[in-house]
MARVO-468345 format. One record per atom (N, C-alpha, C): atom name; y, x, z. Coordinates in steps of 0.02 Angstrom, whole numbers, plus 50000, padded with zeros to 5 digits. Layout:
TORTOR / atom / y / x / z
TORTOR / CA / Y / X / Z
...
END
This chain:
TORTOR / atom / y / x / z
TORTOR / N / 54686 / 56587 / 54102
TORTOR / CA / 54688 / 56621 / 54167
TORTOR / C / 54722 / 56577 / 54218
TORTOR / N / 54687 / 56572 / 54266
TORTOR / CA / 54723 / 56538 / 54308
TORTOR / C / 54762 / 56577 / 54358
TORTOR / N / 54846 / 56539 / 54361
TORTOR / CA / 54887 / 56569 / 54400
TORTOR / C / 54900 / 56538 / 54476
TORTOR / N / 54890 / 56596 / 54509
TORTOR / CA / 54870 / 56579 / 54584
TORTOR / C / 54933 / 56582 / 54627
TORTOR / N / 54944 / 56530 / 54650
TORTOR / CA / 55023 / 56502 / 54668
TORTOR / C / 54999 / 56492 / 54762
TORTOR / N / 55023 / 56521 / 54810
TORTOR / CA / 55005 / 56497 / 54885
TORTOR / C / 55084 / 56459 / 54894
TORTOR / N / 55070 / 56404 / 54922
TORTOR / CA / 55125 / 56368 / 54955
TORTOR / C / 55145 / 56403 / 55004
TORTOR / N / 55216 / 56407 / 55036
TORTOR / CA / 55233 / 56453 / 55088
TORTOR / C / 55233 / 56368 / 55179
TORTOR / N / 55153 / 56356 / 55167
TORTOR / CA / 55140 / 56312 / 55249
TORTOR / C / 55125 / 56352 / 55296
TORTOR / N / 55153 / 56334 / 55354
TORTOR / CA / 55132 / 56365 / 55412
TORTOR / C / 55054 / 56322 / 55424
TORTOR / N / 55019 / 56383 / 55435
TORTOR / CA / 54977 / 56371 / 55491
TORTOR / C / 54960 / 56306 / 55535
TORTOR / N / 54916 / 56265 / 55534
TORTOR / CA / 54912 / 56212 / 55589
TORTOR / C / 54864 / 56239 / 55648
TORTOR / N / 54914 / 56210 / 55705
TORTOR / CA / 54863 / 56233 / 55753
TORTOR / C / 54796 / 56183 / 55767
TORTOR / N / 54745 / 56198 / 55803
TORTOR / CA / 54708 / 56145 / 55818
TORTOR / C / 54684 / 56162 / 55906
TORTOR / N / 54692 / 56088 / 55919
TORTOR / CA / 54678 / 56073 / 56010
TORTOR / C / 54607 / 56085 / 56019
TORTOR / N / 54570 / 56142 / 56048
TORTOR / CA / 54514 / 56115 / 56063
TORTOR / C / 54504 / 56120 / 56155
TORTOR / N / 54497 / 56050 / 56172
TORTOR / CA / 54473 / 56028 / 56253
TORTOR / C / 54539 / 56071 / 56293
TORTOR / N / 54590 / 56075 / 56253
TORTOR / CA / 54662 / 56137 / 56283
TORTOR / C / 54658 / 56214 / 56240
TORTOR / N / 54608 / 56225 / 56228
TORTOR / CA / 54631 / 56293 / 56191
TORTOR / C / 54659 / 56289 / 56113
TORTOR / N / 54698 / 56324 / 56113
TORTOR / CA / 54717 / 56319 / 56036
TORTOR / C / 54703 / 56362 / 55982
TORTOR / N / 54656 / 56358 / 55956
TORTOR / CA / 54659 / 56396 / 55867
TORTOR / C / 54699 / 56391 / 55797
TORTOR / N / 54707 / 56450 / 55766
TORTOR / CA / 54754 / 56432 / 55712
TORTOR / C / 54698 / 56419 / 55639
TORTOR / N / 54685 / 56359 / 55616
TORTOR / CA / 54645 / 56335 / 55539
TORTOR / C / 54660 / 56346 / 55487
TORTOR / N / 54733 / 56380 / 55473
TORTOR / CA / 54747 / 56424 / 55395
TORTOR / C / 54783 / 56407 / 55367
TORTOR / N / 54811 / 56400 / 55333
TORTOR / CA / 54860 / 56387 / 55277
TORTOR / C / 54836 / 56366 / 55208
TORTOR / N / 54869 / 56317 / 55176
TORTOR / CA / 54826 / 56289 / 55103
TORTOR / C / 54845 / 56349 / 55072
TORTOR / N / 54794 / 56370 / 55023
TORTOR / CA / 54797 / 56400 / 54948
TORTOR / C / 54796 / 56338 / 54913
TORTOR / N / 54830 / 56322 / 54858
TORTOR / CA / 54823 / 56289 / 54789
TORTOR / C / 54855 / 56327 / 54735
TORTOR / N / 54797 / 56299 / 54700
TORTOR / CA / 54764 / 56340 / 54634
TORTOR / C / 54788 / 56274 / 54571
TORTOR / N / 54828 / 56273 / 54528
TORTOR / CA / 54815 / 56228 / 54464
TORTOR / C / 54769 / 56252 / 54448
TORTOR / N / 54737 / 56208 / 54407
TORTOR / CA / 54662 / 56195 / 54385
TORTOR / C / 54674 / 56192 / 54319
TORTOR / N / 54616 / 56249 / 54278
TORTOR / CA / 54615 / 56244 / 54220
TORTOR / C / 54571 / 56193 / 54190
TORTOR / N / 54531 / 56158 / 54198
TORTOR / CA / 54498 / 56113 / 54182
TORTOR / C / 54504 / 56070 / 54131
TORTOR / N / 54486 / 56039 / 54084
TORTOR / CA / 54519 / 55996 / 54049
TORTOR / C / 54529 / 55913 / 54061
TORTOR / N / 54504 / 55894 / 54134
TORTOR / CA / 54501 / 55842 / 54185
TORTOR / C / 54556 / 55837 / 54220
TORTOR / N / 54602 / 55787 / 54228
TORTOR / CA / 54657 / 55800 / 54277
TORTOR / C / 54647 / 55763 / 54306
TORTOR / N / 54631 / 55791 / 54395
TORTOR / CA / 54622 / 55750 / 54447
TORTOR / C / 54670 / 55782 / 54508
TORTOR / N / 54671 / 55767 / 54554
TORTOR / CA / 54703 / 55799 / 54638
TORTOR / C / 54614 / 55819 / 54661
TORTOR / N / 54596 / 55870 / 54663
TORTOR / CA / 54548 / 55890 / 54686
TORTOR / C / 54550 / 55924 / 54759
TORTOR / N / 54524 / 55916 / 54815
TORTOR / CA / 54525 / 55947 / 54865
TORTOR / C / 54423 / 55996 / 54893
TORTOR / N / 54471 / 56061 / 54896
TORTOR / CA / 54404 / 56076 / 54914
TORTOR / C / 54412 / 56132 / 54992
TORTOR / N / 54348 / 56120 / 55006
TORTOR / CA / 54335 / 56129 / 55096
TORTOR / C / 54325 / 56190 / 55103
TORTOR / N / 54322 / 56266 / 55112
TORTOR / CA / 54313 / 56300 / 55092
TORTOR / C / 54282 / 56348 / 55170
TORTOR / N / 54307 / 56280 / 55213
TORTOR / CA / 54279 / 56314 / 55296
TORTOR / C / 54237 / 56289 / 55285
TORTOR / N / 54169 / 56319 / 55360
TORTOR / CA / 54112 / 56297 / 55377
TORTOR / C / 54091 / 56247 / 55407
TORTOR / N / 54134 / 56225 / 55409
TORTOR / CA / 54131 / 56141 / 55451
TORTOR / C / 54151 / 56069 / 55385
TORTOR / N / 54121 / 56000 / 55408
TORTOR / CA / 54140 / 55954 / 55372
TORTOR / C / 54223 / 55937 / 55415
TORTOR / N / 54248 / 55913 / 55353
TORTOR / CA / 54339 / 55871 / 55351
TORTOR / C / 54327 / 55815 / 55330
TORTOR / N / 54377 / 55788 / 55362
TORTOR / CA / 54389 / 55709 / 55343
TORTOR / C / 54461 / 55726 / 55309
TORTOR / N / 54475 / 55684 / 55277
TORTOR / CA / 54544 / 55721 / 55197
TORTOR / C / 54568 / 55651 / 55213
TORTOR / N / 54641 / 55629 / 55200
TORTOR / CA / 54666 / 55554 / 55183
TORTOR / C / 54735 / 55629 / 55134
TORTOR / N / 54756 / 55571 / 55100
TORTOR / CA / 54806 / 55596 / 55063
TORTOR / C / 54865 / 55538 / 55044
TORTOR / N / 54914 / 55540 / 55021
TORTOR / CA / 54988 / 55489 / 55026
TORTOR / C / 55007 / 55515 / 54962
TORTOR / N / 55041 / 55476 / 54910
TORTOR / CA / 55064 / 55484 / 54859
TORTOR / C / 55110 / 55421 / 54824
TORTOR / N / 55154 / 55438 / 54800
TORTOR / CA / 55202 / 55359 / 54762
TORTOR / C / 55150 / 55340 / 54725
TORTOR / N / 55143 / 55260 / 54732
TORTOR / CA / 55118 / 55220 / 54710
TORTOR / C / 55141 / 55197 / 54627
TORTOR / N / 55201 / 55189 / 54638
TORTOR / CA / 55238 / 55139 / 54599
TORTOR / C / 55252 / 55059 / 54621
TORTOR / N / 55227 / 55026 / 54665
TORTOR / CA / 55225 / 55003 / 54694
TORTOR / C / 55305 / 54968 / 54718
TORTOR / N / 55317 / 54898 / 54742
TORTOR / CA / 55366 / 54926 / 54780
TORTOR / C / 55388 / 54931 / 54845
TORTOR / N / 55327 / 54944 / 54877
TORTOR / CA / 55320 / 54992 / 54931
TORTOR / C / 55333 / 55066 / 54909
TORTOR / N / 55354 / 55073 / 54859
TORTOR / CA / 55338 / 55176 / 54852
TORTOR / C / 55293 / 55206 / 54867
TORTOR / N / 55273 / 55195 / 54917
TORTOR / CA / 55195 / 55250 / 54934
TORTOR / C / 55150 / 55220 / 54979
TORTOR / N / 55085 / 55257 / 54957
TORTOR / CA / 55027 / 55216 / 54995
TORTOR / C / 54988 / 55285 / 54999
TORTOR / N / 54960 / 55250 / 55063
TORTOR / CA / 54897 / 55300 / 55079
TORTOR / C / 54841 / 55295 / 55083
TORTOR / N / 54776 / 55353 / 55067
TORTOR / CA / 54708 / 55312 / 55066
TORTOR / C / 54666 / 55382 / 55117
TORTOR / N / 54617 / 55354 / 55129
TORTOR / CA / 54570 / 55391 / 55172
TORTOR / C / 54510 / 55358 / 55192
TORTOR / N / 54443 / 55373 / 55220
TORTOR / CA / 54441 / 55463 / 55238
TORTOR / C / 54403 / 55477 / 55171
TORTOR / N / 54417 / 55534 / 55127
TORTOR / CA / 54366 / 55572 / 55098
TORTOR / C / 54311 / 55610 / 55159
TORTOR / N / 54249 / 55612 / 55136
TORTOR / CA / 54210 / 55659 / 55191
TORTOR / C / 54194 / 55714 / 55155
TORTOR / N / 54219 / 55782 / 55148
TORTOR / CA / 54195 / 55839 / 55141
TORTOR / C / 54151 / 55886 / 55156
TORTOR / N / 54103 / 55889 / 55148
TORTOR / CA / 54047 / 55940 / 55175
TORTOR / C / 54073 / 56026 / 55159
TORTOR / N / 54063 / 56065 / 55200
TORTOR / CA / 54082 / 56126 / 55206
TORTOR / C / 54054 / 56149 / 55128
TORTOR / N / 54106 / 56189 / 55113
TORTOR / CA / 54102 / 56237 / 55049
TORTOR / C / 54075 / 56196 / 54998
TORTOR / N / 54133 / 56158 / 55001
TORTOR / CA / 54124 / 56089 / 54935
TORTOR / C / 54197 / 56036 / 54908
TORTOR / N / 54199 / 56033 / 54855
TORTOR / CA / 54253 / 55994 / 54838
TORTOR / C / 54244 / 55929 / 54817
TORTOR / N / 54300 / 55905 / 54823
TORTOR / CA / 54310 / 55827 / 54808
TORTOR / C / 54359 / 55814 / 54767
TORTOR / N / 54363 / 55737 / 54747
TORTOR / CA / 54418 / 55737 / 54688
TORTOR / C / 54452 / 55659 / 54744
TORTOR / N / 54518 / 55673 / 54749
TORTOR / CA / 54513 / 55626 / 54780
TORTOR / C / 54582 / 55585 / 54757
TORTOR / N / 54591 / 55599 / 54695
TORTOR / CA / 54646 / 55576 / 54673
TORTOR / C / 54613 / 55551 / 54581
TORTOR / N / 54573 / 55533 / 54551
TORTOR / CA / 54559 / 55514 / 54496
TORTOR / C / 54633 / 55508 / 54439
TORTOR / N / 54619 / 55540 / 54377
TORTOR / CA / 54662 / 55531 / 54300
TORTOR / C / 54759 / 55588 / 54335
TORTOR / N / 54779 / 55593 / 54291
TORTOR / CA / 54828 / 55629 / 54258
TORTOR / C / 54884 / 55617 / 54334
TORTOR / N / 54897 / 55667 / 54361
TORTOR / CA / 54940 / 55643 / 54411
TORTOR / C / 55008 / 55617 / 54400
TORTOR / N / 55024 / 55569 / 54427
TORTOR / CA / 55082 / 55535 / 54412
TORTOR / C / 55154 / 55581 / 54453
TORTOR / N / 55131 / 55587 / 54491
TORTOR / CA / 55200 / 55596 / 54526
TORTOR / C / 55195 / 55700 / 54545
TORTOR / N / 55243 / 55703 / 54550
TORTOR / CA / 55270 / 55778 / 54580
TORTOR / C / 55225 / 55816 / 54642
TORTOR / N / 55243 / 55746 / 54714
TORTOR / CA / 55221 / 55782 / 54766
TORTOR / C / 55163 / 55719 / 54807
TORTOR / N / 55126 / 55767 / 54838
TORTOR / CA / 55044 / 55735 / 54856
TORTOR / C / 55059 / 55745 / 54938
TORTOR / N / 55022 / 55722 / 54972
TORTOR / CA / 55041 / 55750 / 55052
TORTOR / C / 54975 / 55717 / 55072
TORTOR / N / 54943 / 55769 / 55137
TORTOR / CA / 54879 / 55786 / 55139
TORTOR / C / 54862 / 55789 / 55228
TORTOR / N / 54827 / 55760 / 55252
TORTOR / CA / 54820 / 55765 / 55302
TORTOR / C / 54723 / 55758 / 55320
TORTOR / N / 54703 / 55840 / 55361
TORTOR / CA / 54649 / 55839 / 55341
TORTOR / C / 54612 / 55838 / 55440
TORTOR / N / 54577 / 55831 / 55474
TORTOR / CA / 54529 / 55830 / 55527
TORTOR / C / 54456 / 55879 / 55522
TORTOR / N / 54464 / 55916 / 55547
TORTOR / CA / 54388 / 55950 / 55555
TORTOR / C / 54355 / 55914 / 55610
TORTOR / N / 54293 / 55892 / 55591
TORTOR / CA / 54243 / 55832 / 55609
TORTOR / C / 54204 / 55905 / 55649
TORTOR / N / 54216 / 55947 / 55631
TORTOR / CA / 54155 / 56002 / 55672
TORTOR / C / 54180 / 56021 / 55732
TORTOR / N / 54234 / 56059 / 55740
TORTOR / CA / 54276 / 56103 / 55770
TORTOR / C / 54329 / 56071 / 55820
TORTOR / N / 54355 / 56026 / 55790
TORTOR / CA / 54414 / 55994 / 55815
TORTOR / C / 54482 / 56024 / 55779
TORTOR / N / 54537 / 55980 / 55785
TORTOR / CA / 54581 / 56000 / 55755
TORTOR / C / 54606 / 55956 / 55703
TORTOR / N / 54667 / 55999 / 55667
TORTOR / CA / 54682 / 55948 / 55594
TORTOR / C / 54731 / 56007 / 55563
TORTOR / N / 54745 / 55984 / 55498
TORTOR / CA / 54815 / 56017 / 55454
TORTOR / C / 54834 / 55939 / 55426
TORTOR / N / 54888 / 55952 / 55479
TORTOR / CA / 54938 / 55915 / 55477
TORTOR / C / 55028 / 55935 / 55454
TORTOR / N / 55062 / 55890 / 55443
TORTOR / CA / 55147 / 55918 / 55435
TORTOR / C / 55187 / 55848 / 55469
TORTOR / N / 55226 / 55872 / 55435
TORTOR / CA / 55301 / 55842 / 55464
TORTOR / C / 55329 / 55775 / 55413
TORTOR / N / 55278 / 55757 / 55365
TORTOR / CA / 55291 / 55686 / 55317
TORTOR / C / 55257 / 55635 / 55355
TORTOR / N / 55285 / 55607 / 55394
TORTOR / CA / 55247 / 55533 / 55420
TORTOR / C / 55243 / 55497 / 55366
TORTOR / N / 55179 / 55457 / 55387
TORTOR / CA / 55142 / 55398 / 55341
TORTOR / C / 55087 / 55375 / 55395
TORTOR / N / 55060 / 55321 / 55376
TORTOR / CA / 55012 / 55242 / 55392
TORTOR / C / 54939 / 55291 / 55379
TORTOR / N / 54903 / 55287 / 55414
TORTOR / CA / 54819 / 55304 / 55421
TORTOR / C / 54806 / 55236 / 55463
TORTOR / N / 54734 / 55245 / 55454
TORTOR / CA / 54669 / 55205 / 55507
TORTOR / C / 54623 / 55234 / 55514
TORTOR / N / 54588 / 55231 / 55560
TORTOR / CA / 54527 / 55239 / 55578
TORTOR / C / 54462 / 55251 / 55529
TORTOR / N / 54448 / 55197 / 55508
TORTOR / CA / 54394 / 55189 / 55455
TORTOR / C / 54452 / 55201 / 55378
TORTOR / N / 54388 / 55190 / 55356
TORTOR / CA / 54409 / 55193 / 55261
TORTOR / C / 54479 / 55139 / 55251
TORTOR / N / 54526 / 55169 / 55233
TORTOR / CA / 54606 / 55155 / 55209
TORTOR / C / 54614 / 55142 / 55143
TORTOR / N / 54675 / 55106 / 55124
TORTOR / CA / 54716 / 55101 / 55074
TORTOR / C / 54759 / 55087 / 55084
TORTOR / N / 54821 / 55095 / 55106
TORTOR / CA / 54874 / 55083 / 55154
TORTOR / C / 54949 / 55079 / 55082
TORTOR / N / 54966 / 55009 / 55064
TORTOR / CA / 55045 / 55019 / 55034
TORTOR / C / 55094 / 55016 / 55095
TORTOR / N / 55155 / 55071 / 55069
TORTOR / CA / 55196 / 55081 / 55115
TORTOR / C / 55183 / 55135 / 55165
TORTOR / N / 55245 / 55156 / 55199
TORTOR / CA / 55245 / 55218 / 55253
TORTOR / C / 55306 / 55189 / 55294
TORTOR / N / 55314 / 55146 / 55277
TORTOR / CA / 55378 / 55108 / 55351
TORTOR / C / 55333 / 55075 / 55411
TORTOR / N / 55336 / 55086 / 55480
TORTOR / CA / 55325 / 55008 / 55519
TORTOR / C / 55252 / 55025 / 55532
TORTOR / N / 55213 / 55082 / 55542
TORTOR / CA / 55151 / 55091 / 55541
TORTOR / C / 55099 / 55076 / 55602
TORTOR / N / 55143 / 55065 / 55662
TORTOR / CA / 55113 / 55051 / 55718
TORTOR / C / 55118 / 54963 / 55724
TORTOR / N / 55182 / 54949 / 55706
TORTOR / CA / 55194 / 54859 / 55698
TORTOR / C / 55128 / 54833 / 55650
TORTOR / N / 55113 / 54879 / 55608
TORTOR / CA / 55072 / 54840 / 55559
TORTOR / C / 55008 / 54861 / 55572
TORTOR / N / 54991 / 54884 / 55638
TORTOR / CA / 54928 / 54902 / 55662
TORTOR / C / 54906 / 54975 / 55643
TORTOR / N / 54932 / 55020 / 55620
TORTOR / CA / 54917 / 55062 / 55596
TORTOR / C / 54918 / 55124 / 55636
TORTOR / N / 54911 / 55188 / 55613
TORTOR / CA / 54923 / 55253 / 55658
TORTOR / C / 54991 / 55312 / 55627
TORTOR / N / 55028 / 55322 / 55664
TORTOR / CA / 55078 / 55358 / 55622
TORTOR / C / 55045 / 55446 / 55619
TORTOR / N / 55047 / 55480 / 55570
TORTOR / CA / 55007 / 55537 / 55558
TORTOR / C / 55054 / 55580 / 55533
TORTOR / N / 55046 / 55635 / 55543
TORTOR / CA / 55068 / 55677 / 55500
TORTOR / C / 55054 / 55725 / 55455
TORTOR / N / 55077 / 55715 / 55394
TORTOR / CA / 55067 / 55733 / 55317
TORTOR / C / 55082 / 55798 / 55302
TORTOR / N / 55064 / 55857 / 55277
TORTOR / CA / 55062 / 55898 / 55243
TORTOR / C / 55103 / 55891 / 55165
TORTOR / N / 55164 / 55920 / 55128
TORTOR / CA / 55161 / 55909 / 55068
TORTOR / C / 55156 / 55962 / 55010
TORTOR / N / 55106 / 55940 / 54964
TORTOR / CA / 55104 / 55984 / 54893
TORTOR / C / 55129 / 55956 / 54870
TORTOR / N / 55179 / 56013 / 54832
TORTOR / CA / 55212 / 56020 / 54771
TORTOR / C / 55170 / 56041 / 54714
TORTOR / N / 55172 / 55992 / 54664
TORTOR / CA / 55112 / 56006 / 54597
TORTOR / C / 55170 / 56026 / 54549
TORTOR / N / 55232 / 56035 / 54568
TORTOR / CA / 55278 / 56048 / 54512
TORTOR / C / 55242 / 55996 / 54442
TORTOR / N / 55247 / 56039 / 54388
TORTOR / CA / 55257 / 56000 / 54313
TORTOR / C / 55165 / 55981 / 54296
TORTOR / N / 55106 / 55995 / 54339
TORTOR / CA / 55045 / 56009 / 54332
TORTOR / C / 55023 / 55945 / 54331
TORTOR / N / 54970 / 55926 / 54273
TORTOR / CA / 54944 / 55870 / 54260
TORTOR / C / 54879 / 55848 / 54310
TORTOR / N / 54852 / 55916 / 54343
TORTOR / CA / 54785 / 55907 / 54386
TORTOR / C / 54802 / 55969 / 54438
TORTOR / N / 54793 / 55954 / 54509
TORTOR / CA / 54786 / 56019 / 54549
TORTOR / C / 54711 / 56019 / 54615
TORTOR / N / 54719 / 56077 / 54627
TORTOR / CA / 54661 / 56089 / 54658
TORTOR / C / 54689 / 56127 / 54718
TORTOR / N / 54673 / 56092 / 54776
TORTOR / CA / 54685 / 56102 / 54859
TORTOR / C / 54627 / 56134 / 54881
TORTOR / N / 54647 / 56190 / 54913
TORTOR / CA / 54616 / 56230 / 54963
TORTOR / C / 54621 / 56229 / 55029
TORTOR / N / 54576 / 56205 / 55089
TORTOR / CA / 54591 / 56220 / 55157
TORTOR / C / 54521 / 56277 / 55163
TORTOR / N / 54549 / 56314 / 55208
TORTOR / CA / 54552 / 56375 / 55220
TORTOR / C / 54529 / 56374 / 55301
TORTOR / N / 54494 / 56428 / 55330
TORTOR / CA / 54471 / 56445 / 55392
TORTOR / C / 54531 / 56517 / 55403
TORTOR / N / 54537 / 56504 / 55448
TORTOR / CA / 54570 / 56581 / 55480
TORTOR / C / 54550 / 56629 / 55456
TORTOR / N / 54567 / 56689 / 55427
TORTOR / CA / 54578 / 56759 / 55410
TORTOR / C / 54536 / 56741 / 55332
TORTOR / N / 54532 / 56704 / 55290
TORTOR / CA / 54484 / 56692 / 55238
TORTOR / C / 54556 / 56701 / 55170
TORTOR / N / 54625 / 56754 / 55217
TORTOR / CA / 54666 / 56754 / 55156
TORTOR / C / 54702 / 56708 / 55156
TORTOR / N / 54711 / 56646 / 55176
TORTOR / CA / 54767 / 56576 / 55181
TORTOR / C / 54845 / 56608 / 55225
TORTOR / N / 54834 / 56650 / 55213
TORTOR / CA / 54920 / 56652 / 55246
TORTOR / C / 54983 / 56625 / 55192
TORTOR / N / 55031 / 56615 / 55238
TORTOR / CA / 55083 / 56596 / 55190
TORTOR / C / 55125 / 56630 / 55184
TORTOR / N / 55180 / 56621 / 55125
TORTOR / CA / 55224 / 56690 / 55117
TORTOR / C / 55274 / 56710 / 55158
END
């Protein structure tokens, strides 16, 4: 049975041309599966662009990669094998609508397709400073991310 855990995130707003809408709050779900991946799935009607940040091991500590392209009411795996570390941080763009779910963990994005070591110095090194969203996977070998459309139940606690 899978036990259904909501992170307590606020809400991201999203800019559109000045008006503002609220895009939902993540649900994540551990995944019973016998595959352990970071799975993200889209669950609005619009396509997302996904980048995500995680410790490397590295010794930079953390690196970031992007864009996954998500098509509406569809998932992705965007983290491949047994997760290493605790916490994931997620920063997603609706390509339809406008907008993003974003947080308060800065890290290194680009434009096009990423792999970014490190989260220090992100504009010196040409980069874009962004802001990250973070899941907590607690002790879970594979988890599964939900973004959410307004009133579809994503509130937080």
């Amino acid at each position: 049975m899978n036990l259904l855990r909501t992170l307590g995130l606020q809400p991201k707003t999203m800019q559109r041309l000045g008006a503002v809408a609220i895009v939902g709050a993540s649900i994540v779900l551990p995944s019973s599966s016998a595959v352990a991946d970071l799975r993200l799935c889209n669950t609005t009607q619009g396509r997302i662009g996904v980048a995500i940040g995680y410790k490397d091991g590295s010794t930079e500590g953390w690196a970031t990669e992007g864009w996954w392209n998500i098509a509406a009411q569809t998932c992705e795996t965007v983290y491949k094998g047994t997760l290493s570390g605790r916490f994931y941080y997620v920063h997603a763009v609706d390509y339809d609508r406008g907008g993003d779910w974003s947080g308060t963990s800065i890290m290194c994005t680009a434009e096009k397709s990423f792999t970014i070591k490190g989260v220090q110095d992100c504009q010196k090194r040409g980069y874009s400073r962004t802001g990250f969203f973070e899941v907590d996977t607690g002790d879970s070998k594979d988890w599964t991310i939900r973004l959410t459309d307004p009133g579809e139940g994503g509130k937080p606690k």
